[in-house]
N, C-alpha and C positions, 0 to 999 in steps of 0.2 A: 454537896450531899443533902442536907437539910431540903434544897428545891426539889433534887429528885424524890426523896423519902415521901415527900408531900403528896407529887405529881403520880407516883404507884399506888398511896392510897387514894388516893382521888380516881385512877383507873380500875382497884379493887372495888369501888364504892360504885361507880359507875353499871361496870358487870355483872354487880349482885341487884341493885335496884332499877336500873335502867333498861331497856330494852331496847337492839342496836334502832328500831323504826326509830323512836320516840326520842333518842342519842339524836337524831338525823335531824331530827324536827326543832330541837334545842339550836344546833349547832346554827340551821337554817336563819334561824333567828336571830342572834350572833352575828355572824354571815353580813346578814341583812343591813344591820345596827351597822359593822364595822364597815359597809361599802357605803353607804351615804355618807359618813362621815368622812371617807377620803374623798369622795363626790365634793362635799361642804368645801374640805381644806383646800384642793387641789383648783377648787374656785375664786376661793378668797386670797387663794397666793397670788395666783393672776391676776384678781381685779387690784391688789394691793399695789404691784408692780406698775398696771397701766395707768392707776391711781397717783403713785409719784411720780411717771412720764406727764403726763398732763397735768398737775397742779405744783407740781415742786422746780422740776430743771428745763423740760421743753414746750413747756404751755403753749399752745398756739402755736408753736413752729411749725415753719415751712420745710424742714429737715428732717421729718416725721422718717421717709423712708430710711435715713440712716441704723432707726433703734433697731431695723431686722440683724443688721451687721453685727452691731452690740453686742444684741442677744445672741447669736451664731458662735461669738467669740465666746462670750460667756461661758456657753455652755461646751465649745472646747477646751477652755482653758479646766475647767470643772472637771471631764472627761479625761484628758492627759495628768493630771496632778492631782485629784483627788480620788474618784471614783476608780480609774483606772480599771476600768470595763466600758466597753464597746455598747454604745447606745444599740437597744434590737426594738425592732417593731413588737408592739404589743401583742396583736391576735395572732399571726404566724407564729410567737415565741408559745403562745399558750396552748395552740394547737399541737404545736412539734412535742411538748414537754406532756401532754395527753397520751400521744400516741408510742412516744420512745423513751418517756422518762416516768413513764407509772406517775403521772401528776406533780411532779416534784420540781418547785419552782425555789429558785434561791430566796434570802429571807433581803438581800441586797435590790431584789425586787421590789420589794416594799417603798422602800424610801426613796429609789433614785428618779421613778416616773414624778415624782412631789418634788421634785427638784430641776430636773431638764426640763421637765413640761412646760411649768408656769413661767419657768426664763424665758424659752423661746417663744411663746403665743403671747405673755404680756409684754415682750418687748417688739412683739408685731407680726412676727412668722403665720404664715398662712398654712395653720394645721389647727387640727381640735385639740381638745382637752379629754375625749372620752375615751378614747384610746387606751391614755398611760392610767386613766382612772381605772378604768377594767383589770390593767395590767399588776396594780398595785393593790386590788380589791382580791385580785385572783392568788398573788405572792399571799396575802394574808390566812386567804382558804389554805391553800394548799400547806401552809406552816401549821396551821391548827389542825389542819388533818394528820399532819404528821405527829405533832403533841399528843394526839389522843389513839394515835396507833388505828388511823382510819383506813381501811384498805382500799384498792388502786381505783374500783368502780363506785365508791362512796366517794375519795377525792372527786375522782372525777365532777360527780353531779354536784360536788358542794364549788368547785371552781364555775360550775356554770350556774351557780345560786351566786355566785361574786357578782362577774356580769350582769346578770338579771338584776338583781342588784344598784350596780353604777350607775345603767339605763336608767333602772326607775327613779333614780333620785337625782337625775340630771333633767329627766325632760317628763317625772310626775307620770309616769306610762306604764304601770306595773304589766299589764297584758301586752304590750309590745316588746318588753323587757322580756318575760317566759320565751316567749316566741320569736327573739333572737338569740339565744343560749339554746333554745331548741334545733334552728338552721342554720347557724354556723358551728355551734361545737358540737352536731351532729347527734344530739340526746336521745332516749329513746322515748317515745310521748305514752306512760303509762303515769298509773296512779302514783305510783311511789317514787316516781319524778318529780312529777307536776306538781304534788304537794310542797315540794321542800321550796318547788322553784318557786311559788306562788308566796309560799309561808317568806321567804327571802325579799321578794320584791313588795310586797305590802310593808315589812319592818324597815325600809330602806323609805320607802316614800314617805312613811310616818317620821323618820330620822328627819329627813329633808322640810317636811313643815313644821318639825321643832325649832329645828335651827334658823330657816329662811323664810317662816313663813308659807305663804299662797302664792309668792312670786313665783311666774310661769316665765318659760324662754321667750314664746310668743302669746302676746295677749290678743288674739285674735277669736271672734266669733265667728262663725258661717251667716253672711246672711243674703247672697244669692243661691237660689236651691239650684239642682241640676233639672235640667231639663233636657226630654226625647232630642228637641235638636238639635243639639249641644253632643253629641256623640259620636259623630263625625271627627269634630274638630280634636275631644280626648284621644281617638285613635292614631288622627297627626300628633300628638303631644307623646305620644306611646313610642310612635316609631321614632321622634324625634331623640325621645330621653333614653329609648337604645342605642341608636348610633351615638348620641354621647356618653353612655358607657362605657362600648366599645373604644372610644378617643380615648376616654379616663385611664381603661385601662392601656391599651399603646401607650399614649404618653407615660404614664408611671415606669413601665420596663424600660421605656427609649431614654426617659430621663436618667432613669439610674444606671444603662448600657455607659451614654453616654460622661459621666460622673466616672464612674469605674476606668476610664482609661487616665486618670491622673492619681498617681501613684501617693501625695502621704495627703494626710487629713488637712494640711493647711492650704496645701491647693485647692480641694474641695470648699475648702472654707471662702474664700479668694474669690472665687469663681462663681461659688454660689450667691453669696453675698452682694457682689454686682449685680447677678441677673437680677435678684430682687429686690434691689433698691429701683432699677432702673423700670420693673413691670410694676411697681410701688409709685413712683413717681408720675407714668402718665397714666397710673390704674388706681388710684387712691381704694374702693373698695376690699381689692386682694389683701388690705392691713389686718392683721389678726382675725381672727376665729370668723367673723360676717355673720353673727346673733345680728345684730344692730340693723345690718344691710336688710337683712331677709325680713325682719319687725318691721322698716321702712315701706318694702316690696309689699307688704300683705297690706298696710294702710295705704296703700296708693299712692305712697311717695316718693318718687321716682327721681325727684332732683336731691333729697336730702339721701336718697341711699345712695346717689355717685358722688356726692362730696362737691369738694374742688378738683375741678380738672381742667388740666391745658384748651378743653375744648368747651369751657364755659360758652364764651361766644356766640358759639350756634346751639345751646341748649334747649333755647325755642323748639327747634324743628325734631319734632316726634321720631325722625328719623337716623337725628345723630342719638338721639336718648337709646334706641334699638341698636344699634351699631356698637354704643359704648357697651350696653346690658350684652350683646355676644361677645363682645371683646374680653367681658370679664367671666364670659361662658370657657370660652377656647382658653384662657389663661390663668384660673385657676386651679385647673390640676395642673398649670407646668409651674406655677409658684407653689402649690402646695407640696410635690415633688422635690421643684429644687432643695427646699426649705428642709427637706428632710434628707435627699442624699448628702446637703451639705453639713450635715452633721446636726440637724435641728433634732428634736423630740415633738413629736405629737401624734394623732390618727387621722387617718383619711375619713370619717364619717361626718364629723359638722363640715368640712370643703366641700361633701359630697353633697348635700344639702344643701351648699349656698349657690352650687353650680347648676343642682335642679332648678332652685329658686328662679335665677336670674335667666336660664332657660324657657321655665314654664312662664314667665312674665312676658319675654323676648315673643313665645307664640302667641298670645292672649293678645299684645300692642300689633303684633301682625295683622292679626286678624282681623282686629278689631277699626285699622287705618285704611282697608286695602279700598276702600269706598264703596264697598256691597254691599253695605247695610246689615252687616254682622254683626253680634256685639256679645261679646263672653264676658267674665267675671275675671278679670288679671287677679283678683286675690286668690282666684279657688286653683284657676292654671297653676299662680304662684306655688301655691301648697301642694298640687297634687305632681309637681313638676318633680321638686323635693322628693316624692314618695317612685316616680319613673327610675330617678337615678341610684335611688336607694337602692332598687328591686335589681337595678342594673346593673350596678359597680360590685353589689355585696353578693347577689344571686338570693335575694332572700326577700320575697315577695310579700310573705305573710307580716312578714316585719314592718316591710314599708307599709301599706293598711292598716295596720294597727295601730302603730305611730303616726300617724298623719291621723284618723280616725281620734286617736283621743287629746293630742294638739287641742284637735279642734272640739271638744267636747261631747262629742256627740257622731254619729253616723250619717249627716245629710249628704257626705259626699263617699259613701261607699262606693257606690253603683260608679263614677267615674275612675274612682280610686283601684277599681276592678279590670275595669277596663283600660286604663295608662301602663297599670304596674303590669298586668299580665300581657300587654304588648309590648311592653320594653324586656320585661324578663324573655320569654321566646327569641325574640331577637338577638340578643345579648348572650344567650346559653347555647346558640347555636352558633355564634361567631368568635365567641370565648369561654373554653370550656372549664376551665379554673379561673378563681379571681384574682385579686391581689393577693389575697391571703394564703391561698392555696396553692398557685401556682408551685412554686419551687416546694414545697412539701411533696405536691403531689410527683415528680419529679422525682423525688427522694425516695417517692415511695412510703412517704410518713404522714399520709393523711387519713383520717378518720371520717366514714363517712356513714349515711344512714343505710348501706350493704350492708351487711353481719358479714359476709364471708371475706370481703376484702376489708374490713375492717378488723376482723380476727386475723388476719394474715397478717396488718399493719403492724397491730398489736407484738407477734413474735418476732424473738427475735434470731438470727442466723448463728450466733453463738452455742443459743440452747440446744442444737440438734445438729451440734457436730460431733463428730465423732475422732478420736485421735489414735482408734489403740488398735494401728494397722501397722505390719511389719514390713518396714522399709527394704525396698529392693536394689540393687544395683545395675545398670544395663552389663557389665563383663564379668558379675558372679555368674561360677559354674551352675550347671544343673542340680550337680549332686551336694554346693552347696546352698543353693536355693532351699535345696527339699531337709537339709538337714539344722539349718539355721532359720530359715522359714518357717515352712508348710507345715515342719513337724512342732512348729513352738506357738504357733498362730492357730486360735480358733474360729480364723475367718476363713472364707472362701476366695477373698480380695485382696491383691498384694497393689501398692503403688511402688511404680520403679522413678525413682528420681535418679540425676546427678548430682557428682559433688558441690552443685550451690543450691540444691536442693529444689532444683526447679522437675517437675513433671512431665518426665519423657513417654511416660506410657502407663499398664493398667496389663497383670497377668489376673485370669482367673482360674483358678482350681479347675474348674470346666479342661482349660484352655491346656494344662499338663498331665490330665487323668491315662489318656492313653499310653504314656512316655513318663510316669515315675517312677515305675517300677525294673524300665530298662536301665541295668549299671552300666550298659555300654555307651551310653549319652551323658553321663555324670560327668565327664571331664572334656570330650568333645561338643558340648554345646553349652549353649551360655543364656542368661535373661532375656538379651536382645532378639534371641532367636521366636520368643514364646509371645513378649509383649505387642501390644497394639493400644491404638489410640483409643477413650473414653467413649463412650456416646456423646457427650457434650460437658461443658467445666462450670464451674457457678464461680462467679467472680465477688469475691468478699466484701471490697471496697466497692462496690458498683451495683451488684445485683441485688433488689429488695427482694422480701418474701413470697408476694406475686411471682415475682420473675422466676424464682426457683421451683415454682409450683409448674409454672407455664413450661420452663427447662425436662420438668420430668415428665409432663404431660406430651411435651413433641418427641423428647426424644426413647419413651417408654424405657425408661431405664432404673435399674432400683438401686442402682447407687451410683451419686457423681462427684467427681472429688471438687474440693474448693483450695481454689489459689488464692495468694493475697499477696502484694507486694510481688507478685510473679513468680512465688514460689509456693510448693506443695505445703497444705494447712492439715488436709483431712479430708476425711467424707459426710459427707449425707446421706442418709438410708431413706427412702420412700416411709418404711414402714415408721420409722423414728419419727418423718415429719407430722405423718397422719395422726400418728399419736398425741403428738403435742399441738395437730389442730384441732383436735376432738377436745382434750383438757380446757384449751383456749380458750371452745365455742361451748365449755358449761359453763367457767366463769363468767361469761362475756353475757350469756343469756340471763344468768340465774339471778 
């Protein structure tokens, strides 16, 4: 009692002296503070973890690819017995919980990405860390939104002030950070966005060099510029880092199709756990998160970013160095995948990154051996490879420029960075139309996108605009007692005739008995069946999103359709009901 008594006057005090902008901008800040600092944690767990792998129990080992298992087990055994909740992807979870849950993220959010993450990335799993950081930045918005009685389009932008957020205090990028919370959680780009997001990702990066300092991910500077001839070659790099998108994404659905046909989590565990000791063993780079790999790549170190490998031997020859650098192209999204259908934790964006990386390297050594006298820049390909698959995998092109643009300090390689990202993105949007993230939402019919009107539709939901208070008919009730247990007690014009399991045989309407009520000589020789007929079309409950039922009324011009569920009669929907509730929708939604 005493918390709550506190917590009311602090919302009284709030109301009288605060005003909701200026609320927003506090919170922003907040916001900000508390996402760098799971940033901070969620990094230090990890390096803690691969800190006691390498100096405490397997220093130097050659069994390195074993700690993926470890960690797999770990974090099952964690999942079955303690958490007892189902590990979900980050950004799909926070999308879905946008679109169908008014923002409302569990507070179990919070803490469990800080716990599965750093098990399995510090004990070597080939996934990020930014992911679960987002994820747990965003559980914290979206609780504080709820404390202070924030409504659904305020949560909303303060979960995309989380994100903004995590980015910037992960990789120092405050304008790459706006501008991913912009194109993936679909925001609307005005003033009274932009500031909160802005105000959020500056507090988050100032968090980040309290705690860490001026240490950057990559300490790289640009210091070959672009040049006119050099244009060509980014446009191979463009098309390149699309069709490896496209793979990224095939592989992520094939991996996890695949996965899905073994039925409990410890097979998955079993199975996964091989693949990735064994792509571990003769791929030494695929080991955890690939920061290191990629810092390697951009100094031009080619032999220390592949480690030890079975193919030392012929290391000399520029050609197996190429070979290996694709091998770790093609098989980092299927280790980064396995690692996670098999019950791992983490995000697809630093993998996505490391497979640009070694990509854009892969074309730069091409180019650069083919003995034409070509010679490009392998650090800048490196970096702008990164920005290809970013544009490609995520669909989020401003993103990849930004970030790669302030990586690097500065804009000397926009103009190529323009040219890769927007030849991968084309490519990429026209051979896969949803990403990882989106795909099955969109499906669902629960994605939120920068449309207003299919995103107001996402938004409602099929409950609010049903209607229940229709008078049940029977197909071998009389006429006369249709009209007197009915027609006379109902102020509809709409009768549904079901059976006794309640399933929906047909649809009378007032229309449909006007000429024939008033005859008493049909009151007892004829029956429902004689009068009913089938719908214009049915809306299916479990199945049909808001879309759908819009598009149901728009073929089949009808102003009311009933809805089944579980195969039996639920209700109707009125045209005019739903118009109603899209027009309320699209003030909130605008306003």
């Amino acid at each position: 009692m005493p918390a709550k008594s506190f917590l009311k006057r602090i919302h009284i005090w709030r109301y009288k002296y605060i005003s909701h902008k200026n609320f927003v901008f506090l919170l922003s800040i907040l916001i900000g503070l508390l996402a760098g600092i799971v940033s901070v944690i969620i990094k230090n767990i990890t390096y803690g973890i691969e800190w006691f792998l390498e100096t405490i129990t397997f220093s130097q080992s050659s069994f390195y690819f074993i700690f993926p298992i470890i960690g797999l087990w770990l974090v099952y055994l964690f999942v079955k017995h303690i958490s007892k909740q189902p590990i979900e992807h980050a950004i799909p979870t926070i999308l879905f919980s946008l679109s169908k849950k008014n923002g409302l993220l569990k507070r179990s959010k919070i803490y469990l990405p800080l716990i599965t993450a750093p098990i399995t990335v510090g004990f070597g799993g080939s996934v990020g860390l930014l992911g679960p950081a987002i994820a747990s930045a965003s559980a914290i918005s979206s609780n504080i939104g709820q404390l202070f009685h924030i409504d659904r389009k305020t949560r909303t932008l303060l979960i995309g002030c989380a994100s903004a957020g995590a980015i910037a205090s992960i990789f120092k990028s405050p304008i790459a950070a706006i501008i991913f919370a912009i194109e993936v959680f679909s925001l609307d780009l005005t003033f009274a966005s932009l500031l909160p997001l802005l105000i959020a990702s500056v507090s988050s990066v100032l968090t980040s060099y309290f705690f860490v300092g001026d240490e950057v991910l990559f300490n790289f500077t640009v210091v070959d510029k672009f040049t006119i001839k050099d244009t060509l070659f980014y446009l191979v790099l463009g098309v390149g880092t699309g069709i490896a998108s496209i793979y990224f994404s095939k592989i992520y659905f094939g991996v996890y199709a695949f996965f899905n046909r073994f039925k409990t989590n410890g097979q998955k565990l079993i199975i996964g756990g091989l693949a990735i000791g064994t792509m571990l063993y003769f791929i030494p780079p695929l080991y955890g998160e690939g920061f290191g790999f990629i810092n390697d790549l951009l100094h031009d170190n080619h032999l220390k970013a592949l480690g030890k490998t079975p193919f030392d031997a012929f290391i000399d020859n520029i050609w197996v160095v190429i070979a290996l650098l694709i091998g770790i192209t093609i098989f980092k999204a299927i280790a980064m995948t396995t690692t996670l259908a098999a019950g791992g934790a983490g995000g697809i964006i630093i993998p996505t990154m490391v497979m640009g990386s070694a990509l854009g390297n892969v074309v730069a050594k091409i180019i650069n051996n083919l003995g034409l006298n070509f010679n490009v820049s392998e650090s800048n390909f490196t970096l702008i490879g990164m920005a290809g698959l970013i544009a490609g995998v995520l669909h989020a092109p401003l993103t990849a420029i930004f970030l790669i643009a302030e990586i690097t300090g500065g804009y000397e390689l926009f103009v190529p960075l323009m040219i890769t990202v927007s030849m991968s993105f084309i490519i990429t949007k026209n051979a896969v139309e949803h990403t990882i993230y989106t795909k099955e939402l969109a499906e669902k019919g629960a994605l939120l996108t920068h449309n207003k009107d299919k995103s107001v539709l996402t938004l409602m939901t099929l409950d609010g605009v049903i209607e229940n208070d229709f008078t049940l008919l029977h197909p071998e009730m009389s006429l006369g007692k249709m009209l007197h247990k009915g027609v006379a007690k109902s102020s509809r014009n709409l009768f549904p005739v079901v059976d006794e399991d309640k399933r929906l045989v047909g649809i009378i309407l007032l229309d449909d008995i006007r000429n024939v009520m008033f005859d008493q000589s049909l009151y007892n020789t004829t029956s429902v069946e004689t009068f009913m007929h089938n719908p214009p079309d049915y809306i299916n409950y479990n199945e049909d999103s808001m879309q759908k039922v819009m598009q149901r009324f728009q073929d089949s011009g009808a102003w009311n359709l009933p809805v089944i569920k579980d195969g039996k009669y639920y209700g109707f929907v009125s045209k005019s009901k739903l118009l109603t509730a899209y027009r309320r929708e699209l003030i909130n939604f605008t306003s």
